[in-house]
LOLO-184276 format. One record per residue: x, y, z of N, C-alpha, C, O, CB in turn; residue in three letters. Coordinates in pm, whole numbers, plus 50000, padded with zeros to 5 digits. Glycine has a CB too. Layout:
<zakes>
XYZXYZXYZXYZXYZALA;...
</zakes>
This chain:
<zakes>
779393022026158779323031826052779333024625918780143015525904780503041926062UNK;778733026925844778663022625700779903024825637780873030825684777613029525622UNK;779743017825492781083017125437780363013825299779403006725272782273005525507UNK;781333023025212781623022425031782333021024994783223028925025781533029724947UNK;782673011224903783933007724806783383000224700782192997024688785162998924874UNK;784642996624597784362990924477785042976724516785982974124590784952999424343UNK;784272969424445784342953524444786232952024419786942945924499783132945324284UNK;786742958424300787922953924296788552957124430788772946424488788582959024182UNK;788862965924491788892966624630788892956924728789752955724816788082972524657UNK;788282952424717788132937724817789162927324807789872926024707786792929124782UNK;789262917924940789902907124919789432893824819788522885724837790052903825042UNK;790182894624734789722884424680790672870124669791882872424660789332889724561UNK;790332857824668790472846124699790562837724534789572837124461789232842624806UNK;791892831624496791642827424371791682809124438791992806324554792972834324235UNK;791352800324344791612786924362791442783624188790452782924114790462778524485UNK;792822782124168793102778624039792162768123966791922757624025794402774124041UNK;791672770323853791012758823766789682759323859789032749123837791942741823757UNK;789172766023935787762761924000787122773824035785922773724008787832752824131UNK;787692787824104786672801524088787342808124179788102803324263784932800924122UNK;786942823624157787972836124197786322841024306785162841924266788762851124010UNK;786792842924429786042847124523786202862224551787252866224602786282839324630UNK;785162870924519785542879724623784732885824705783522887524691786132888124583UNK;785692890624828784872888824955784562904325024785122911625105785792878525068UNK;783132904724931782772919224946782142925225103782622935525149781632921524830UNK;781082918025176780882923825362781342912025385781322903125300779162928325458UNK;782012909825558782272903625603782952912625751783132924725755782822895825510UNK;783242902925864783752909325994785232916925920785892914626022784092895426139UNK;785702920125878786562928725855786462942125823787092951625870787092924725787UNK;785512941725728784382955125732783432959625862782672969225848783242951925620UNK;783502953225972782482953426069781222950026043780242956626076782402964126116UNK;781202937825973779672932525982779422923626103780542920326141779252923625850UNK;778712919326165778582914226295778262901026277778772891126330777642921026378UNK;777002902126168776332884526099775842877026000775332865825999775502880426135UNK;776182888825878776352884825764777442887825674778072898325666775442887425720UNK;777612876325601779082882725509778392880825329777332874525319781072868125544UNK;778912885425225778172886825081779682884325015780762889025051777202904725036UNK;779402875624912780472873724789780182875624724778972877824724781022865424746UNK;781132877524564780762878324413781692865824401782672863424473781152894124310UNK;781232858624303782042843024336781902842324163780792843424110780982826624465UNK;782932840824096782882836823960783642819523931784602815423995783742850023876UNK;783192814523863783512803623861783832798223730782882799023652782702797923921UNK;785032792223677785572786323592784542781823464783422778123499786222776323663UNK;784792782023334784492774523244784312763223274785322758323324785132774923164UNK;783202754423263783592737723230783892731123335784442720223319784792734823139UNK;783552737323506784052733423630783602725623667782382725823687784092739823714UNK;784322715623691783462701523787784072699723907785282698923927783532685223719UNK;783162699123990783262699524119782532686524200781732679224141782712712724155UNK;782772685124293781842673324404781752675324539781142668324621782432658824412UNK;782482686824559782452688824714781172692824737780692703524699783462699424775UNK;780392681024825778732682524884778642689425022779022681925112777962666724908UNK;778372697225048778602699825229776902708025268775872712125214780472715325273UNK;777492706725383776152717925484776602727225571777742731325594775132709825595UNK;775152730825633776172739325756774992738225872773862743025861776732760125711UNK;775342733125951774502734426145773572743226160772492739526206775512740226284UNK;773812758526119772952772026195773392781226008772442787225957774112782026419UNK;774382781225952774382791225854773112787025747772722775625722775942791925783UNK;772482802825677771412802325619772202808925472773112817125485770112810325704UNK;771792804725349772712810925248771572814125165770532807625166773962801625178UNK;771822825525082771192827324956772192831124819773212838124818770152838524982UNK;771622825124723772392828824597771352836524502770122836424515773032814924520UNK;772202844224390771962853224305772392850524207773222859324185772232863424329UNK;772392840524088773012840523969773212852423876772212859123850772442832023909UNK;774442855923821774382870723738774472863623605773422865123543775792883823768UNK;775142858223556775452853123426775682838823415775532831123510776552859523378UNK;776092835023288776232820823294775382805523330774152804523327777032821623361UNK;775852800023347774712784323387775602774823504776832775223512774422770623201UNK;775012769023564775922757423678774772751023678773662754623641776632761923855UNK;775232738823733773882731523813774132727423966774942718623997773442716323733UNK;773622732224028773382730424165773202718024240772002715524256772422736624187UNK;773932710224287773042695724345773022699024538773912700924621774282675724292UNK;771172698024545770402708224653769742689924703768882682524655768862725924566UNK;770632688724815769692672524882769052663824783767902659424773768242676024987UNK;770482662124689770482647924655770152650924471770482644424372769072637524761UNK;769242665924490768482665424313769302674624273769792682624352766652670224273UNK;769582674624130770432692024041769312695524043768302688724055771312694223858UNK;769422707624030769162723323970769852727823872771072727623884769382733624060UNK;769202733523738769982739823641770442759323707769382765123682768812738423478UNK;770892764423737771022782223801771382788023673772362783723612772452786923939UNK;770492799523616770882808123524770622814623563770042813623671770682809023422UNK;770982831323480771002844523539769552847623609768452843323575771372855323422UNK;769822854923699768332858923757767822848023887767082849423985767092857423613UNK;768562837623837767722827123941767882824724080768782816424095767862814723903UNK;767362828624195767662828424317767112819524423765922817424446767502838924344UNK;768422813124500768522797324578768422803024719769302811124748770182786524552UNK;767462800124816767522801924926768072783725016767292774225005766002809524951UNK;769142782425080769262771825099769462776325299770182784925349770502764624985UNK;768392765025376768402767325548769312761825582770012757625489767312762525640UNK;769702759525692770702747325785770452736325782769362733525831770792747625922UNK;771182726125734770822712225722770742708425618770782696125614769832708525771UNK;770572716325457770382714125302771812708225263772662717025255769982729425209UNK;772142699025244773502695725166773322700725018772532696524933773882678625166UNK;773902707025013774062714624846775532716024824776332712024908773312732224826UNK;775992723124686777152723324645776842725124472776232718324390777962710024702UNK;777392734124469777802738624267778452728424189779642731324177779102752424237UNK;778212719924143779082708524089779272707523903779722697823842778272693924151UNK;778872718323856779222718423674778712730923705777932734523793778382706923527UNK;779632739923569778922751723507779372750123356780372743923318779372767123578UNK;778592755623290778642758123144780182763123057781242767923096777532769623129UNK;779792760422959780742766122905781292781922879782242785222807780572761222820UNK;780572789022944780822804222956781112807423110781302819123144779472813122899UNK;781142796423206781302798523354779912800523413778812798323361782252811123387UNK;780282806423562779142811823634779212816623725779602810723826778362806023660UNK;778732834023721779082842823800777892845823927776752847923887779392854223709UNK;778132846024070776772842824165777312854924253778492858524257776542824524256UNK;776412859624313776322864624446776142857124569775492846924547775422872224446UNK;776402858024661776072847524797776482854524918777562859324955776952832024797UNK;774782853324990775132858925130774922853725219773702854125229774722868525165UNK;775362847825309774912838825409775082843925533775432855725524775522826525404UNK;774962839225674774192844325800774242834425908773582824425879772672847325769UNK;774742833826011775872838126095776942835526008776782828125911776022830726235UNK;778542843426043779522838725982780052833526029781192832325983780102843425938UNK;779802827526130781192811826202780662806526102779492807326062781132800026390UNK;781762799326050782182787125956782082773626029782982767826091783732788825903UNK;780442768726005779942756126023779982748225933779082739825937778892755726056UNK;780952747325817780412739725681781132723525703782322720825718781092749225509UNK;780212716225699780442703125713780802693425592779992684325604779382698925772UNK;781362691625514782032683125397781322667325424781482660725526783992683025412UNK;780492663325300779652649625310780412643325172781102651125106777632651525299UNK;780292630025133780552624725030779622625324937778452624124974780872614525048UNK;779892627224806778872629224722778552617724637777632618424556779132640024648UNK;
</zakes>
């Protein structure tokens, strides 16, 4: 059966100094194989965690703000509007956003948690 609610509603996930997750479908709602976030992310965030995933397929939705993306090895600048389809096997990872932050959507597909952590 379908389901409506408002985003504040949801579980959301903080990690201090780096971005407030929240975790809008997912198996708790009864989704079976996709789950969707609103993922906002810190001012001025630097990050390095590079990873992948085996079988998960992800897409992003930038709403506001700027990051740069590093997608197998090259950045990407992500501003509003701009949308990242990344397959199984892409090492990517968000590693700077701007000085106003950066707010994304992301839905990815199966939800077992295959994400593999690489050195960057």
């Amino acid at each position: 059966m379908g389901t409506i609610y408002h985003v504040k509603d949801t579980k959301t996930i903080i990690w201090p100094g780096q971005r407030i997750m929240h975790l809008l479908i997912n198996d708790t709602i009864g989704a079976d194989h996709m789950a969707m976030m609103l993922i906002e992310f810190e001012p001025n965030m630097q990050a390095s965690v590079i990873h992948y995933h085996e079988q998960r397929e992800e897409a992003y939705l930038a709403l506001e703000g700027s990051a740069t993306l590093s997608l197998n090895g090259k950045e990407h600048q992500l501003s509003p509007n701009t949308v990242v389809f990344i397959p199984p096997g892409d090492r990517h990872g968000i590693i700077r956003t701007g000085s106003e932050g950066f707010k994304m959507i992301e839905i990815y597909a199966p939800l077992d948690p295959d994400r593999i952590e690489v050195e960057s």
